[in-house]
C-alpha positions in Angstrom: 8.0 75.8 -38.6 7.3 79.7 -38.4 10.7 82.1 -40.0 11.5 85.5 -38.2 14.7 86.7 -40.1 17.2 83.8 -40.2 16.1 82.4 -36.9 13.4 79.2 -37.3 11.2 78.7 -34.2 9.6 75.6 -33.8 6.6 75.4 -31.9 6.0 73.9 -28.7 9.6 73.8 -28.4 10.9 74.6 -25.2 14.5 76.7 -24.4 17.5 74.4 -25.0 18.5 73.8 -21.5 21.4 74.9 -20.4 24.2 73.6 -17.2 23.5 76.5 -14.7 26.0 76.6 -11.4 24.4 77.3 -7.9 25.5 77.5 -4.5 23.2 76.3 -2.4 23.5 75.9 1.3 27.2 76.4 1.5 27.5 73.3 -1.7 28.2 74.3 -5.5 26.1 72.2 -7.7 24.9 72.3 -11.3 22.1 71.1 -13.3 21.3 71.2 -16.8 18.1 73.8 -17.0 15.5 75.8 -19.2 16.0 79.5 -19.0 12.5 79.8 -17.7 13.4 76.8 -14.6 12.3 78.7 -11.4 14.4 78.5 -8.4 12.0 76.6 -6.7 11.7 74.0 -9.6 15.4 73.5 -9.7 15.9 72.7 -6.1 12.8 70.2 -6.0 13.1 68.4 -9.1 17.0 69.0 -10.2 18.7 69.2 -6.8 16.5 66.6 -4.6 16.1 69.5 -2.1 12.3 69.1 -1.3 12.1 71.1 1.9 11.3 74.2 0.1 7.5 74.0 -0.9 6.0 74.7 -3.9 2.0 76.1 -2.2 0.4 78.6 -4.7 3.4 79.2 -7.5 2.1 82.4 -7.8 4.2 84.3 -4.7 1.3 84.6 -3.0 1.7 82.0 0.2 5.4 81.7 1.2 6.0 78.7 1.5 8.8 78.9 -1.1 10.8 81.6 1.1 14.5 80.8 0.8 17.7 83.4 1.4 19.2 84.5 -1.5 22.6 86.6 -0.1 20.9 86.6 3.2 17.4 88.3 1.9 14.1 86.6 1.7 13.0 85.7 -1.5 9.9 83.9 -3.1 11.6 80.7 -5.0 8.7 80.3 -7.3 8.8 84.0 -9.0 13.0 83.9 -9.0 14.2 82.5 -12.4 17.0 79.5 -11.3 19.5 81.4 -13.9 19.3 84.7 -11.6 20.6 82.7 -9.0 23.8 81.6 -10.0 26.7 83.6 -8.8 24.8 84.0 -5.6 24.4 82.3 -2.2 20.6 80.4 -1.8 19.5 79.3 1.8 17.2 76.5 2.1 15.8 75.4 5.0 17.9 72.1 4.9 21.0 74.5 5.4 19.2 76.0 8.4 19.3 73.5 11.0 19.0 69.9 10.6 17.6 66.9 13.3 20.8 66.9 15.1 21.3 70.6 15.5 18.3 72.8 14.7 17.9 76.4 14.3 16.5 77.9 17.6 13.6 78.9 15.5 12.8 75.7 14.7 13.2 74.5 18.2 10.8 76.9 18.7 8.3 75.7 16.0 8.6 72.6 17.7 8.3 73.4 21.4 5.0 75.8 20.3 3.4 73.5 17.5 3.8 76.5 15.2 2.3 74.3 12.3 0.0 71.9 11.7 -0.3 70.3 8.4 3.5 71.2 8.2 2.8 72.9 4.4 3.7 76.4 5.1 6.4 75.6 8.1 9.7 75.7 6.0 8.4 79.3 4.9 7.3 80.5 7.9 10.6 79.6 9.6 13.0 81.2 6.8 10.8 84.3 7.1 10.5 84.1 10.9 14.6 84.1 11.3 14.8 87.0 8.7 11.9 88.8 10.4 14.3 88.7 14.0 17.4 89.9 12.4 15.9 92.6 10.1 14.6 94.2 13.5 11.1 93.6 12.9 9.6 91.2 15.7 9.2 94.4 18.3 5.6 93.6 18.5 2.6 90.8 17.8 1.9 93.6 15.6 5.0 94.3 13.8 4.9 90.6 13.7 2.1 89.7 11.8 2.5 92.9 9.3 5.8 91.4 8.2 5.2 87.6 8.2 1.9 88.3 6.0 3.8 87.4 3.3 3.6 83.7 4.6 0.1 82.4 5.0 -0.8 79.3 6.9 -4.3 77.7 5.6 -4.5 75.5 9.1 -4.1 79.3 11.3 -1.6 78.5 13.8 -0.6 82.3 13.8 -0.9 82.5 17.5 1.6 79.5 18.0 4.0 80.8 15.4 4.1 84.4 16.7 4.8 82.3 20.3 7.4 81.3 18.4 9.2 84.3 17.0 8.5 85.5 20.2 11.1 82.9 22.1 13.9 83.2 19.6 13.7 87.2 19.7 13.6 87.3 24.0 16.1 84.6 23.7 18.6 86.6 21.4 18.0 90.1 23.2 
């Protein structure tokens, strides 16, 4: 055991964990979590809400993109703690089987995903992309869903996609 001053740090020794309130899809929950807990870790393996996938952990894919107050986020580079107080969006409080989102209608009707890794990403980027104003174009589209990568390439199918829920909304 190292001494700094008064405090003793033992090593190897991770944060106490502390009980850390979020609201999450419209639902308050808690869970008792390191400081260092990413968002994305505490919805997969504290809050059974799997949908959300962890791909690179380095905020370089997407497929962690939740809503955090309504703006897109990367789960895996937002500490769990820098949540609380706010409003996450997953995309199990999208749509669900008996009602989905038109976007993921739209995934459906276009098989905008193959291997299905990405697709919870894509679509809580794709519904942002429409109501930020930025789906003008197949141009417009892929500069601002770049941020969401899809290994099996089904960019043509998902910007199909986009496409129907924008024309649809106009």
């Amino acid at each position: 055991m190292r001494t700094y001053g008064r405090l003793a740090m033992r090593r190897n020794q991770p944060p106490a964990a502390a009980p850390v309130t979020l609201t999450i899809n419209g639902t308050t929950r808690t869970a008792e979590l390191e400081p260092r807990t990413s968002l994305l870790d505490a919805l997969r393996e504290h809050l059974d809400l799997a949908g959300t996938k962890k791909g690179c952990d380095q905020g370089t894919c997407g497929a962690c993109t939740v809503w955090i107050d309504g703006r897109r986020v990367l789960a895996c580079l937002t500490v769990a703690m820098a949540a609380e107080g706010h409003e996450v969006t997953t995309i199990e409080g999208l749509g669900d089987m008996r009602e989905p989102h038109p976007m993921q209608r739209a995934f459906i009707e276009h098989d905008a995903f193959q291997c299905g890794y990405c697709t919870s990403g894509q679509i809580m980027s794709a519904v942002k992309l429409i109501e930020e104003g930025n789906a003008a174009t197949d141009e417009d589209i892929a500069e601002f869903m770049s941020g969401n990568i899809c290994r099996c390439a089904a960019y043509p199918n998902i910007r199909a996609a986009i496409r129907e829920v924008r024309d649809a909304a106009a």
